[in-house]
C-alpha positions as CSV (number, residue, x, y, z in Angstrom):
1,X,-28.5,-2.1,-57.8
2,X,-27.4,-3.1,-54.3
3,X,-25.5,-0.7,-52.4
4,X,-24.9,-2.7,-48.9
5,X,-27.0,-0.3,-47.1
6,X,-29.3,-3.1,-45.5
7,X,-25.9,-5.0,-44.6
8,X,-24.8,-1.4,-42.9
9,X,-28.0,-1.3,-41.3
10,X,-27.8,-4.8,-40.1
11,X,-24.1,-4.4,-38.5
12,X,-25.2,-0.6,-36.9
13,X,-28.1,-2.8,-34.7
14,X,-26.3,-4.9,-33.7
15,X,-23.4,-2.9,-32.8
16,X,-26.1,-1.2,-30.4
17,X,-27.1,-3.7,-28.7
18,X,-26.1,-4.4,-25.5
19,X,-23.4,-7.2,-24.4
20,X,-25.7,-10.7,-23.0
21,X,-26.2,-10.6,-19.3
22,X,-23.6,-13.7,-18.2
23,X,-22.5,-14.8,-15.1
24,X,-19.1,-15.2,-14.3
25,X,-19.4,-18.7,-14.7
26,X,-21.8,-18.8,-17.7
27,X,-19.2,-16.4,-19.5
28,X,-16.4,-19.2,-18.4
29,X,-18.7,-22.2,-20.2
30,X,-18.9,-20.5,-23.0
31,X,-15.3,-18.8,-23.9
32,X,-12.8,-19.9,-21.8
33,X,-10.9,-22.6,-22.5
34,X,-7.8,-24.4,-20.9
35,X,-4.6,-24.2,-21.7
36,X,-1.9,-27.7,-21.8
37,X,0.7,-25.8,-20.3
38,X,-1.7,-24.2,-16.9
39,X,-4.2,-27.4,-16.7
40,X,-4.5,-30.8,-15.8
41,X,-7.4,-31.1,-17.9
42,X,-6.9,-29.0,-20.7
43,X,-9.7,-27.6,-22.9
44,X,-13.1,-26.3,-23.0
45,X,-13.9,-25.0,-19.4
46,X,-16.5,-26.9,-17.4
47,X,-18.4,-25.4,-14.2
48,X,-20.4,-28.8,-13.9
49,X,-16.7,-30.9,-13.2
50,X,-16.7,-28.3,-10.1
51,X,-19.9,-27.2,-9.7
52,X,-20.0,-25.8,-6.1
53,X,-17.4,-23.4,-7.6
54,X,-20.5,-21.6,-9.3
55,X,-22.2,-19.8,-6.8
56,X,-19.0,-18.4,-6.1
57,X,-18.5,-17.2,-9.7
58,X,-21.5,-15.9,-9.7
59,X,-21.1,-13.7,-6.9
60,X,-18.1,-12.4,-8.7
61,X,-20.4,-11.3,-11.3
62,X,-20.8,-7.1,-11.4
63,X,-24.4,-7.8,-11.2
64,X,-24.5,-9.9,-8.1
65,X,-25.2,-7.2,-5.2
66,X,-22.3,-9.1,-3.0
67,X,-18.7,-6.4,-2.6
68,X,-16.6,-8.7,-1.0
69,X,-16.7,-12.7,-1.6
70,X,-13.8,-14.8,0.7
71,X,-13.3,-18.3,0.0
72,X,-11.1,-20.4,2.7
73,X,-10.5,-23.8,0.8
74,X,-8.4,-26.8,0.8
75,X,-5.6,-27.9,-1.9
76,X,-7.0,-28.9,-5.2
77,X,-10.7,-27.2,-5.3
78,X,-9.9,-24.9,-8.4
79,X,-9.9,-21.6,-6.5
80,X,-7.7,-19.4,-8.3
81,X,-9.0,-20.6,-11.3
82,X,-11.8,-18.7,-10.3
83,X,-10.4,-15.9,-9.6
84,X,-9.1,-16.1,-13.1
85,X,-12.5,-16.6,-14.7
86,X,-13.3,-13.5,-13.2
87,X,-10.6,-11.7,-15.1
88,X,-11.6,-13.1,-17.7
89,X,-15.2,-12.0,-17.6
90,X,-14.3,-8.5,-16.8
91,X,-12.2,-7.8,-19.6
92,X,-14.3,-9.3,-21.9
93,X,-17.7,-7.7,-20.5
94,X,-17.3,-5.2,-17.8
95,X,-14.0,-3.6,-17.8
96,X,-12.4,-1.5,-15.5
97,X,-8.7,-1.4,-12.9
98,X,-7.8,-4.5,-11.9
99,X,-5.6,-5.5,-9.4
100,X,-4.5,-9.0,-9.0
101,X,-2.1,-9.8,-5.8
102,X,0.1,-12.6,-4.9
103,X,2.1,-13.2,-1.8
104,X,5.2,-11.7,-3.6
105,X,6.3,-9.8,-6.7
106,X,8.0,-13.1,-8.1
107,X,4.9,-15.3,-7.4
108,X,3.1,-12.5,-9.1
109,X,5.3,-12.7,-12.6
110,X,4.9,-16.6,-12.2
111,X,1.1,-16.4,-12.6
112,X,1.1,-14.2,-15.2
113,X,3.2,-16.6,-17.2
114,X,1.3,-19.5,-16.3
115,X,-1.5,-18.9,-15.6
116,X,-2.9,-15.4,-17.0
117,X,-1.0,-15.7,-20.6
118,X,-2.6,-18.7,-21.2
119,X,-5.7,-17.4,-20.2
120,X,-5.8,-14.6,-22.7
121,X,-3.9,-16.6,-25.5
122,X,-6.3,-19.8,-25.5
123,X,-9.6,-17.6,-25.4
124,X,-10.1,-15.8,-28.6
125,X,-12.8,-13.3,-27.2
126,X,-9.8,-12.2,-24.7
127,X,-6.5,-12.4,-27.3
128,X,-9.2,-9.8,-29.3
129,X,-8.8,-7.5,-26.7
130,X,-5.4,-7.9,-25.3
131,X,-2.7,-7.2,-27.6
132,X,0.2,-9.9,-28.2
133,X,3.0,-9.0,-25.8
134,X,5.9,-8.9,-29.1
135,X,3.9,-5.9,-30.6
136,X,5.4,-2.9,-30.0
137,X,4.0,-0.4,-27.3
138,X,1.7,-3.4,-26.5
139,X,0.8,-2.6,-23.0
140,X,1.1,-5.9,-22.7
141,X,3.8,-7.1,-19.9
142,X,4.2,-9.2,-17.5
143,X,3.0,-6.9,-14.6
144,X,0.3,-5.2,-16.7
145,X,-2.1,-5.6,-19.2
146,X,-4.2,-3.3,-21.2
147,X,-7.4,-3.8,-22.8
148,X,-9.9,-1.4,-24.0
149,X,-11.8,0.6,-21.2
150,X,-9.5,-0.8,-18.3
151,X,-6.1,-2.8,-17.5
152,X,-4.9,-5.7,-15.2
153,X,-2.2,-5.0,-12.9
154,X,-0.7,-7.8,-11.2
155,X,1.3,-7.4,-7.9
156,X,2.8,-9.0,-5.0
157,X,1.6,-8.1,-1.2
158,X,5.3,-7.7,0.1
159,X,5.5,-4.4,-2.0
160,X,4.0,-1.6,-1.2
161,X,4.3,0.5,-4.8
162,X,2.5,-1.8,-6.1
163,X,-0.5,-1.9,-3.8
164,X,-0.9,1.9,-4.0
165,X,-0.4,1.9,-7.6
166,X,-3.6,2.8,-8.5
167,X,-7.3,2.7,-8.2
168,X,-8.9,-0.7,-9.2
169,X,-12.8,-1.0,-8.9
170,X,-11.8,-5.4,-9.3
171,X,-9.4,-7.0,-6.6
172,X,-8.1,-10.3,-7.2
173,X,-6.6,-11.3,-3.4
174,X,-4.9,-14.4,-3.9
175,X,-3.4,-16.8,-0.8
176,X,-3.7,-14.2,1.5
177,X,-2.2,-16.5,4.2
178,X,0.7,-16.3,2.4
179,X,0.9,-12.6,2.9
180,X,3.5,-10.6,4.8
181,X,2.0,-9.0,8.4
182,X,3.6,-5.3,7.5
183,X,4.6,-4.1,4.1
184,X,7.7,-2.3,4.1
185,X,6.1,-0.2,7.5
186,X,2.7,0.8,5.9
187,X,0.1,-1.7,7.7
188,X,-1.6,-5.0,6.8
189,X,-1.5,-5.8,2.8
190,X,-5.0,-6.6,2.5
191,X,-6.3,-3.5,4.2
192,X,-3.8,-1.6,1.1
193,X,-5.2,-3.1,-1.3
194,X,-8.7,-2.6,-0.2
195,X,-8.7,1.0,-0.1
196,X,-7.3,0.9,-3.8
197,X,-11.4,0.0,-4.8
198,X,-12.5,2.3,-2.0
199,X,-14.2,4.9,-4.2
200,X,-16.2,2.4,-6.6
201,X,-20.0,1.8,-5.3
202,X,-20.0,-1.2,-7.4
203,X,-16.6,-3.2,-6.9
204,X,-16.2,-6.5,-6.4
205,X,-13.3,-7.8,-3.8
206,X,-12.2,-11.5,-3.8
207,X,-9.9,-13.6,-1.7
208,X,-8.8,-16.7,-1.8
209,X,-6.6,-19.1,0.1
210,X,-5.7,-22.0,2.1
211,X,-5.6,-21.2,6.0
212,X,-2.5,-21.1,8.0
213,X,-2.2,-21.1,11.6
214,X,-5.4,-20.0,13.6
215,X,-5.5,-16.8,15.5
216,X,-2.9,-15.4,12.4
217,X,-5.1,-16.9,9.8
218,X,-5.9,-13.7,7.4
219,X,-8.6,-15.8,5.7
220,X,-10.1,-17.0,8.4
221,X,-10.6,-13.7,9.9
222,X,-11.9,-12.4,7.0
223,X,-14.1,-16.0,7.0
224,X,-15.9,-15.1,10.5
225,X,-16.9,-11.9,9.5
226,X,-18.7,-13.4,6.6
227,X,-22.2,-15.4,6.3
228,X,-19.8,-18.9,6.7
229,X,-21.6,-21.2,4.1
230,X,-21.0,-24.4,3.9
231,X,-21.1,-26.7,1.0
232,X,-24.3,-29.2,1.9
233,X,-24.1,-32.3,-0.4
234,X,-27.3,-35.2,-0.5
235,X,-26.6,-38.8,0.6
236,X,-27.3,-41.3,-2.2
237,X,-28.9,-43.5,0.3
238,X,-31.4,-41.6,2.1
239,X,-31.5,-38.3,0.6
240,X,-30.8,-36.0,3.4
241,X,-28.2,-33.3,3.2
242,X,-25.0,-32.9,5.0
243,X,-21.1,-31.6,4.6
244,X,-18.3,-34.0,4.0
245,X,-16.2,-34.0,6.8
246,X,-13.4,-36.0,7.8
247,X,-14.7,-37.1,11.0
248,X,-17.5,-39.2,9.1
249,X,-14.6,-41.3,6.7
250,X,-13.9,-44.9,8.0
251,X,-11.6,-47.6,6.9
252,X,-9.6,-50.0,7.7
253,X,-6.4,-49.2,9.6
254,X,-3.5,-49.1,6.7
255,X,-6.0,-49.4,4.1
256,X,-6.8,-46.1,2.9
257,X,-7.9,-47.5,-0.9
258,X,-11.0,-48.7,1.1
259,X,-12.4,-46.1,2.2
260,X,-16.0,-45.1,2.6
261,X,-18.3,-41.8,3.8
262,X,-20.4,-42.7,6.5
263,X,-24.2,-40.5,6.4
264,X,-24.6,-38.3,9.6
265,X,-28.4,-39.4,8.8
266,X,-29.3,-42.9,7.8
267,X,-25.1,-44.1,8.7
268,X,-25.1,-45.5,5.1
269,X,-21.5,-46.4,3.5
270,X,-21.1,-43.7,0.5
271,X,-18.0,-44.8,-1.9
272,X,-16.5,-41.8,-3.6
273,X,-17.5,-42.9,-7.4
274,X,-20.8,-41.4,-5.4
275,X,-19.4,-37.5,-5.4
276,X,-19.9,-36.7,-8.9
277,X,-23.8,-37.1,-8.2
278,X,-23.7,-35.5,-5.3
279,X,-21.7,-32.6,-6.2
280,X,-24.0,-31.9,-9.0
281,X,-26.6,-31.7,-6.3
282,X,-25.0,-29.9,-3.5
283,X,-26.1,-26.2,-2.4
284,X,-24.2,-23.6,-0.2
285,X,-25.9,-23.0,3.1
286,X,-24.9,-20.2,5.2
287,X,-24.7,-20.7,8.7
288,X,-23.8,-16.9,10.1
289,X,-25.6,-13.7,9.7
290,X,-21.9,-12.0,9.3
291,X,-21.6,-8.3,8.7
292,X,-24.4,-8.6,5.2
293,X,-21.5,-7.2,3.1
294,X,-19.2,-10.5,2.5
295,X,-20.2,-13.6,1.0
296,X,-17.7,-16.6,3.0
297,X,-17.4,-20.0,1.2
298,X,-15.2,-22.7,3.4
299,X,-14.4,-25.9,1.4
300,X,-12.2,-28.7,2.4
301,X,-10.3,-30.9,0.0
302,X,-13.4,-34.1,0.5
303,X,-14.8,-32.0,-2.6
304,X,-12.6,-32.3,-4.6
305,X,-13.3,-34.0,-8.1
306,X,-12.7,-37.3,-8.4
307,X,-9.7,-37.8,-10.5
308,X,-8.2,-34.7,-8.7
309,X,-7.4,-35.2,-4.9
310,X,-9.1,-38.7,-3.7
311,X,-10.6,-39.7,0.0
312,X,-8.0,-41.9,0.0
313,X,-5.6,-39.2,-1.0
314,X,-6.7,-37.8,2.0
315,X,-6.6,-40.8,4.4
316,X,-2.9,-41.7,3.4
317,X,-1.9,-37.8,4.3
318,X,-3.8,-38.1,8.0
319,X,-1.6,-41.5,8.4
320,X,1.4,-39.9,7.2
321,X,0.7,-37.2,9.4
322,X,0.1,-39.5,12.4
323,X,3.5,-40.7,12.2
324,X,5.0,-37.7,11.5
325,X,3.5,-35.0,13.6
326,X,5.5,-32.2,11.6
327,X,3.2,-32.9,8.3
328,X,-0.4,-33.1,11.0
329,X,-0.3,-29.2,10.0
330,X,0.0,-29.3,6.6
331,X,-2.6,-31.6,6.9
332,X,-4.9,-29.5,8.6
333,X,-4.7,-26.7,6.4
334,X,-4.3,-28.1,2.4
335,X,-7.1,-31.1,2.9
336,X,-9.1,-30.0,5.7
337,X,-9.0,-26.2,4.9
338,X,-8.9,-25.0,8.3
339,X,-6.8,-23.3,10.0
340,X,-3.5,-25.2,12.3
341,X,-4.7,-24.7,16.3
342,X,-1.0,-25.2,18.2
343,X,-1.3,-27.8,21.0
344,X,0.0,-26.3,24.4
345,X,-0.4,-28.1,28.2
346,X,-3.3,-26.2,29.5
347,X,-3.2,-25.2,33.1
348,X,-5.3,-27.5,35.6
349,X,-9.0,-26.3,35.6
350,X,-9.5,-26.5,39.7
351,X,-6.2,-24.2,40.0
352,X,-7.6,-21.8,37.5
353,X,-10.9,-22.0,39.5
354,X,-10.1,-21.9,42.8
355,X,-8.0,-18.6,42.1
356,X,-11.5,-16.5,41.3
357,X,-11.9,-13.3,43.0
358,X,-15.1,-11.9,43.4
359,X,-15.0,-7.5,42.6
360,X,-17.0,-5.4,40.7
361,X,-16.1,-4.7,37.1
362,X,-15.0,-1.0,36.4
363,X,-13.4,-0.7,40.2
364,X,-9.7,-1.6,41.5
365,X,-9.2,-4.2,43.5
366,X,-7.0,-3.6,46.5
367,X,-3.6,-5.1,45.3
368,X,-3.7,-3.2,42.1
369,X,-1.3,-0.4,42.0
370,X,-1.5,1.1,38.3
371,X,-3.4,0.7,35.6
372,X,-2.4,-0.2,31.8
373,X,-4.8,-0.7,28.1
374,X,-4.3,-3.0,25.4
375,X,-6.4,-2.4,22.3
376,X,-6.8,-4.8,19.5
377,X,-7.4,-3.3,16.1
378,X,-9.8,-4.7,13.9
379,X,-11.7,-3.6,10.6
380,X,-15.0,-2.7,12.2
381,X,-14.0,-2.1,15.8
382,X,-11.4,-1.7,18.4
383,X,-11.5,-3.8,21.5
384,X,-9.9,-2.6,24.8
385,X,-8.9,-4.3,28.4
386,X,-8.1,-2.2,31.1
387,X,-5.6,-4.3,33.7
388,X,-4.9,-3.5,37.4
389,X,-1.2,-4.5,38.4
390,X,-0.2,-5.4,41.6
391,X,3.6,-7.2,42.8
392,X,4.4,-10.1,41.8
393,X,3.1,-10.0,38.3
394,X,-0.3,-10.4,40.0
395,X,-3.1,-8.6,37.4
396,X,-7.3,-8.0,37.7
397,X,-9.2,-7.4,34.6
398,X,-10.2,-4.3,35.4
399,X,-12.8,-3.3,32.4
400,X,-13.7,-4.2,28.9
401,X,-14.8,-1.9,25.4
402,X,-16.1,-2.8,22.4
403,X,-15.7,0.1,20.1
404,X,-17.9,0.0,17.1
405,X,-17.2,1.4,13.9
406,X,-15.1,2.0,10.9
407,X,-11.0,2.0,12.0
408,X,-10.4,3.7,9.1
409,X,-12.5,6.9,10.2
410,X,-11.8,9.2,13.1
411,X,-15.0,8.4,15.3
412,X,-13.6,5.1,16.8
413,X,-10.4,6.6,17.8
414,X,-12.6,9.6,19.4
415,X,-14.0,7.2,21.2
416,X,-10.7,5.5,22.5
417,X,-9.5,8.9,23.3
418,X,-12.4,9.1,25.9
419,X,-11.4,6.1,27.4
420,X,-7.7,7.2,27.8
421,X,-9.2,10.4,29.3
422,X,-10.8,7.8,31.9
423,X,-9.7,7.2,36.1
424,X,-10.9,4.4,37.9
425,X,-11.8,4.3,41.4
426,X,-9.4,1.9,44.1
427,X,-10.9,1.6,47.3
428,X,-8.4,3.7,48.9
429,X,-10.2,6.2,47.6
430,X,-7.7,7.2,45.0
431,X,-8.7,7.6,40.9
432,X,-6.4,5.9,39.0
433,X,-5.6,7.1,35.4
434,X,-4.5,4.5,32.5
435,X,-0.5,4.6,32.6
436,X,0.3,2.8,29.2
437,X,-1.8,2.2,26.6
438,X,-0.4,-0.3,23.9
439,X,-2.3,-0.4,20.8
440,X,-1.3,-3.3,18.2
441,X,-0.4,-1.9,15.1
442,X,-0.3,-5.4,12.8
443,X,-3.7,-4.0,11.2
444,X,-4.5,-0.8,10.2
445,X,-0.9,0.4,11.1
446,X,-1.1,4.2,9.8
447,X,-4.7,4.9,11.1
448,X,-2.7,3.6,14.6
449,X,0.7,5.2,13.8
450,X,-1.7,8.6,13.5
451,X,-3.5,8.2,16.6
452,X,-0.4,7.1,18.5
453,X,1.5,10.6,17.9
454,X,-1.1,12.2,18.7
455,X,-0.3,11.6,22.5
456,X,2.8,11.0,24.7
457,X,5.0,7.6,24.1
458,X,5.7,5.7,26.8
459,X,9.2,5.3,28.2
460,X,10.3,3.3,30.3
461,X,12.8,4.2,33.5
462,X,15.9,2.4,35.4
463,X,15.2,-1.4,35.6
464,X,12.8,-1.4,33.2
465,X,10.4,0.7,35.3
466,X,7.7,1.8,33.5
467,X,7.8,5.9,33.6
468,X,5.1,7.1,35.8
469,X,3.9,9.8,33.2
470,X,0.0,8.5,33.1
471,X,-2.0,8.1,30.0
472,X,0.9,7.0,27.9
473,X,0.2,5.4,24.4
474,X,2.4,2.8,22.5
475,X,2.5,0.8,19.3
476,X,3.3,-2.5,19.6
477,X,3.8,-5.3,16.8
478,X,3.9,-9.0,17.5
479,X,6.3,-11.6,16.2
480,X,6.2,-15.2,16.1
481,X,9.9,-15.6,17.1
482,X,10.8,-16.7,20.9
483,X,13.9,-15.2,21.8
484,X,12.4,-12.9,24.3
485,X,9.3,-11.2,25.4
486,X,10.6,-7.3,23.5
487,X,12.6,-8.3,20.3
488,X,13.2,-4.3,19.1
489,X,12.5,-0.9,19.4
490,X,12.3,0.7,15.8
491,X,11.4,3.6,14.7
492,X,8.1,4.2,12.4
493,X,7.9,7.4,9.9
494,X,4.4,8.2,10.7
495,X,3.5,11.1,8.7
496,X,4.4,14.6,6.4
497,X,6.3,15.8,9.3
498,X,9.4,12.8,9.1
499,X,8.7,12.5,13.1
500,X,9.3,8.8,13.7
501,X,7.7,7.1,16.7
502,X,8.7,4.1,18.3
503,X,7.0,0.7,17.7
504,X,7.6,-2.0,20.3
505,X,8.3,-5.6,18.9
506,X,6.6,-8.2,20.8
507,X,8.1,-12.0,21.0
508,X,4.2,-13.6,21.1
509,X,5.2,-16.8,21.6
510,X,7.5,-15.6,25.1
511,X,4.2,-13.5,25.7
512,X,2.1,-17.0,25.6
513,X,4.3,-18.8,27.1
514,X,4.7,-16.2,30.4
515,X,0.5,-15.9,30.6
């Protein structure tokens, strides 16, 4: 008589073993599939349509020893769908917090319809996990959705709640460009977000987006500090490798339909129908050593598919552009993927030149009368100028500091609080202490609001003379509006104790405009 118990045994074994080791795009092949209402090309997923999107996936995989993976692309390369594949993967095989962000809460409800429903309703292996959002206590909405062992919370950067909602070992960071520069007072939205995952060993960070303007570009400062690979395709003449850049296109004038890729090697005419072939055969090369913690990926829009966004696509945009100057930045940042460098008269290089003083750096020149800091904040470092003023708006760079280390840890600021401490000598014989020190508080605003109260503020006498208190600090903020050099003066809660301290607004573009 059978009694099932081989059947029993059968199930129990392979209940026990362990889930198959996939990649984030091997997991994608095999279980996701694309929606008609969130695709183009609806359907079973494909990594070979876009296949330098793999090594990317892959680096989102838990197992890959890469944290932080940034990715500053072009229009039309299929970049958040990565993003989504990852979610994908981690709630199907290595669930934990995740938090997904968009440039606003409204974007953020807009993906989940479009994008992240279908995602879960057209795989099976994920619309097993996730319950259907019209069952009762669900936890599935349209901000958050639960699944066994974890839960995806999606978010906007302009709200701060939501950043600090919770720890998440998985962030999704999607068109960080697109971010505000200060949400609701608390500091820069990525650095938020960050510190959600900063107790996981193993988490895995990912941002995405296409650059805006350069110098403000969040993903292309997060870019430089990575290994910078580049996308290195074969020519199907001569077999050498190279990337697809814009410079090497030719065609006729008005004729964009003709087309062609011209080899930096052999200076063979590629036509596009060419790209599939050589997209199957391409291979990310990095060219910086970066920090070893963050995996960079840049991509312009040349690599796209074909069927998606063509070289003539492209060519028709640059003449657009040509005519229209207005569009040359959109231009710049959705097909080349780079980041939109204003165009300003320089000064005359022999003017510039025949100005140079000769003085040893860390003394006074004569003219200079006081002494004033500027510190830029970033991640891994603070960088500070000391500048002599003398009349007429006449300046020396006086000295220079690279400050090593974690801003989010007291050492650095230690260290700045040495160099406030400093006097430098003016050949009268005087020591000159540092009068106002303005630290820019557009990235790790609290760590600076902190460090700010810990000294005196700056204030400024009749006239706009600056007070003669030395070693004064400030925060300062820029804008990008050109009314005037100081927009505001607002106040900043900066701690348990409710005492505010001031923040100075800076008009940037006066500021430019003045040096």
């Amino acid at each position: 008589m059978y009694d099932g118990a081989y059947d029993i045994e059968r199930a129990w074994r392979r209940s026990m073993a362990p889930d198959p080791l996939l990649t984030v795009s091997e997991w994608a092949d095999e279980h996701r599939v694309l929606s008609q209402r969130a695709s183009s090309e609806p359907g079973q997923w494909r990594t070979a349509r876009t296949p330098y999107l793999k090594e990317i996936m892959n680096s989102l995989s838990p197992h890959s020893p890469v944290q932080r993976i940034v990715f500053m692309k072009g229009a039309q390369v299929g970049g958040t769908e990565a993003g989504n594949c990852m979610i994908g993967y981690i709630i199907h095989h290595a669930p934990g917090p995740i938090l997904a962000v968009s440039p606003t809460v409204e974007l953020a409800k807009r993906n989940s319809k479009q994008r992240i429903d279908p995602l879960i309703e057209e795989s099976p292996a994920l619309k097993a996990l996730v319950k259907n959002r019209r069952s009762r206590d669900s936890g599935n909405t349209v901000l958050s959705k639960e699944f066994p062992n974890g839960v995806l919370i999606l978010t906007g950067a302009n709200s701060a709640v939501g950043l600090r909602s919770m720890p998440a070992r998985y962030l999704f960071l999607d068109e960080v460009d697109g971010y505000p520069g200060d949400v609701e007072g608390e500091g820069d939205p990525i650095l938020l977000a960050e510190r959600r995952s900063a107790t996981f060993q193993r988490r895995k960070i990912f941002l995405v987006s296409t650059p805006n303007r350069k110098g403000l570009s969040r993903i292309e400062r997060e870019y430089e500090q990575s290994d910078q690979r580049k996308y290195h395709v074969p020519c199907p003449h001569c077999g050498e490798y190279q990337t697809m850049e814009f410079g090497n296109l030719s065609w006729p004038e008005g004729k964009p339909d003709q087309v062609v890729l011209i080899c930096s090697h052999c200076q063979g005419e590629i036509s596009e129908h060419h790209k599939t072939r050589m997209l199957e055969n391409g291979r990310w090369i990095p060219t910086a050593q970066g920090d070893r913690k963050t995996a960079g990926f840049h991509l312009n829009s040349l690599y796209s598919p074909v069927g998606w966004f063509s070289w003539s696509d492209a060519v028709a945009t640059y003449e657009q552009a040509k005519r229209i100057p207005d569009l040359m930045k959109g231009f710049v940042n959705t097909v080349l993927g780079e980041p939109f460098e204003e165009e300003h008269e320089a000064p005359d290089w022999q003017r510039l030149y025949d100005r140079r003083e000769t003085y040893r750096i860390g003394t006074i020149p004569v003219g200079g009368l006081f002494l004033t800091a500027g510190v830029d904040v970033q991640k891994d470092r603070l960088e500070c100028e000391i500048v002599a003023w003398g009349r007429e708006k006449e300046s020396w760079s006086v000295d220079y500091h690279v400050l090593d280390g974690d801003t989010a840890r007291p050492e650095v600021w230690d260290h700045l609080d040495r160099i406030l401490a400093r006097e430098w000598k003016h050949p009268s014989g005087q020591r000159l202490p540092i009068r106002v020190m303005c630290v820019d508080s557009g990235y790790a605003t609290q760590d600076v609001y902190a460090w700010v109260r810990k000294h005196p503020q700056a204030t400024w006498g009749p006239a706009g003379a600056l007070a003669r208190q030395p070693r004064s600090v400030v925060a300062v903020k820029g804008r990008d509006r050109d009314t005037a050099l100081l927009l505001s003066v607002s106040k900043a809660d900066a701690g348990s104790k409710r005492r505010g301290l001031k923040v100075w607004s800076i008009g940037t573009p006066v500021a430019k405009g003045e040096l």
